[in-house]
C-alpha positions in Angstrom: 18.1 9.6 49.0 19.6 11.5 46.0 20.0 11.2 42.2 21.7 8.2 40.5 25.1 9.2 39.2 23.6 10.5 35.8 22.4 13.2 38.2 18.9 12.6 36.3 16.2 11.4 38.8 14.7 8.1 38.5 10.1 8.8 38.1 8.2 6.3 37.3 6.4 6.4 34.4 2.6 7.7 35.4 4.9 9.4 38.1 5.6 13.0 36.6 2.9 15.4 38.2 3.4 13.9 41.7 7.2 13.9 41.1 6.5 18.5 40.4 3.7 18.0 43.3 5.8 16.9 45.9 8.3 19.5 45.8 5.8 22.3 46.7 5.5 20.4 50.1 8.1 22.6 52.2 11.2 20.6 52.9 10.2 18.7 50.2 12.9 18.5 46.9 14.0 17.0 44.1 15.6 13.8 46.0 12.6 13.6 48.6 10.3 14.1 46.3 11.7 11.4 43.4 11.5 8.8 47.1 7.9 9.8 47.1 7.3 8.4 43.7 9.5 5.3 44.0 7.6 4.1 47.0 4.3 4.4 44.5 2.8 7.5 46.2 0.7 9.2 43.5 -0.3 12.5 45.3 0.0 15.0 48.3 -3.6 13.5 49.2 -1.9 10.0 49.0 0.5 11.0 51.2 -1.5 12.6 53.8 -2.5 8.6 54.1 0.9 7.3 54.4 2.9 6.5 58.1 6.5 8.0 57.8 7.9 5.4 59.5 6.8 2.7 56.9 8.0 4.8 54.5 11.1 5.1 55.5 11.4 1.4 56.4 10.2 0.7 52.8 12.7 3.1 51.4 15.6 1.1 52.9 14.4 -1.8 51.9 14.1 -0.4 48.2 17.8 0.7 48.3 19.3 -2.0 50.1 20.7 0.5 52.4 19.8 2.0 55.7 19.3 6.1 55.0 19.7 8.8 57.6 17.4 8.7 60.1 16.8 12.2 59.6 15.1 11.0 56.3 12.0 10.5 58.6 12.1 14.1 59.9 11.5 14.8 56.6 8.9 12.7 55.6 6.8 13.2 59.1 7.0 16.9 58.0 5.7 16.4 54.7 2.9 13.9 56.2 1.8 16.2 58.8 1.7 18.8 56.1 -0.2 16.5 53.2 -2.6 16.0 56.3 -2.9 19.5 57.9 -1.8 21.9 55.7 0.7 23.0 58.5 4.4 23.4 57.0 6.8 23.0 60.1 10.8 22.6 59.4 12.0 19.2 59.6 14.0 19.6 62.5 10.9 20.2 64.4 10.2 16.7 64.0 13.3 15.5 65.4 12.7 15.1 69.0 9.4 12.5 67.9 11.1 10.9 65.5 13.7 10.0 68.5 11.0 8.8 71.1 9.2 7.0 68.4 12.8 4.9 67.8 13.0 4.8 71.3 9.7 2.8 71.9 10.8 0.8 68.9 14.3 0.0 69.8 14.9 -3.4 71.4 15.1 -2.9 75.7 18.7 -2.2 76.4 20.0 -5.1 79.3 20.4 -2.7 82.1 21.9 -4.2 85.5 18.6 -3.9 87.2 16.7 -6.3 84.6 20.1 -8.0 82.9 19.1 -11.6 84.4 21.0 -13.1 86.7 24.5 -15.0 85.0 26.6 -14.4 87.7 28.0 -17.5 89.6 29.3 -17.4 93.0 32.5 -16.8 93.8 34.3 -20.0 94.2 36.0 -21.2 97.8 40.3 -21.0 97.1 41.1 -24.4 97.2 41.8 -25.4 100.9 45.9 -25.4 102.2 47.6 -27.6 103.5 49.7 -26.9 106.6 
């Protein structure tokens, strides 16, 4: 998220009014709101359509770069806000956001389901004597 190095944010053309729209979402600014309109969203009504997580997924993939996770605390706040009218502060989002990247993440091998890879020990080789 953020400006390019002109400082000057990148709208779309068409793009304006949601781009001043957006920011009267709470936790909603200049950078989260100039995201908004790159990803194509033309309103708060728009919006209150919109999954965070895919927005966030398609916002990497815009930027070629994986953002702060806390990115989606932001944009389930302004979602559930679009969609309810509710303003909560991001950070209340946080703890969701975590479970819903739980559910997501691949299972972690565990020793109780990590297959079985293990040989058995081999015999020392017998002695002579």
């Amino acid at each position: 998220m953020g400006f390019p190095s002109s400082g000057v944010p990148r709208i779309p053309k068409g793009f304006e009014g949601a781009f001043v729209e957006f920011q009267s979402i709470p936790n909603v600014g200049k950078a989260t709101a100039e995201d908004l309109v790159r990803l194509r969203i033309r309103s708060v009504k728009d919006l209150a359509r919109r999954n965070p997580m895919t927005l966030y997924t398609a916002l990497c993939r815009l930027d070629g770069a994986r953002h702060d996770p806390c990115c989606i605390d932001v944009f389930m706040a302004a979602v559930d806000f679009a969609s309810t009218g509710v303003g909560r502060p991001w950070w209340h989002y946080t703890k969701a956001r975590k479970a819903l990247l739980q559910l997501s993440a691949p299972k972690a091998r565990t020793a109780k389901n990590k297959p079985n890879t293990c040989k058995p020990p081999r015999r020392p080789p017998a002695t002579r004597t």
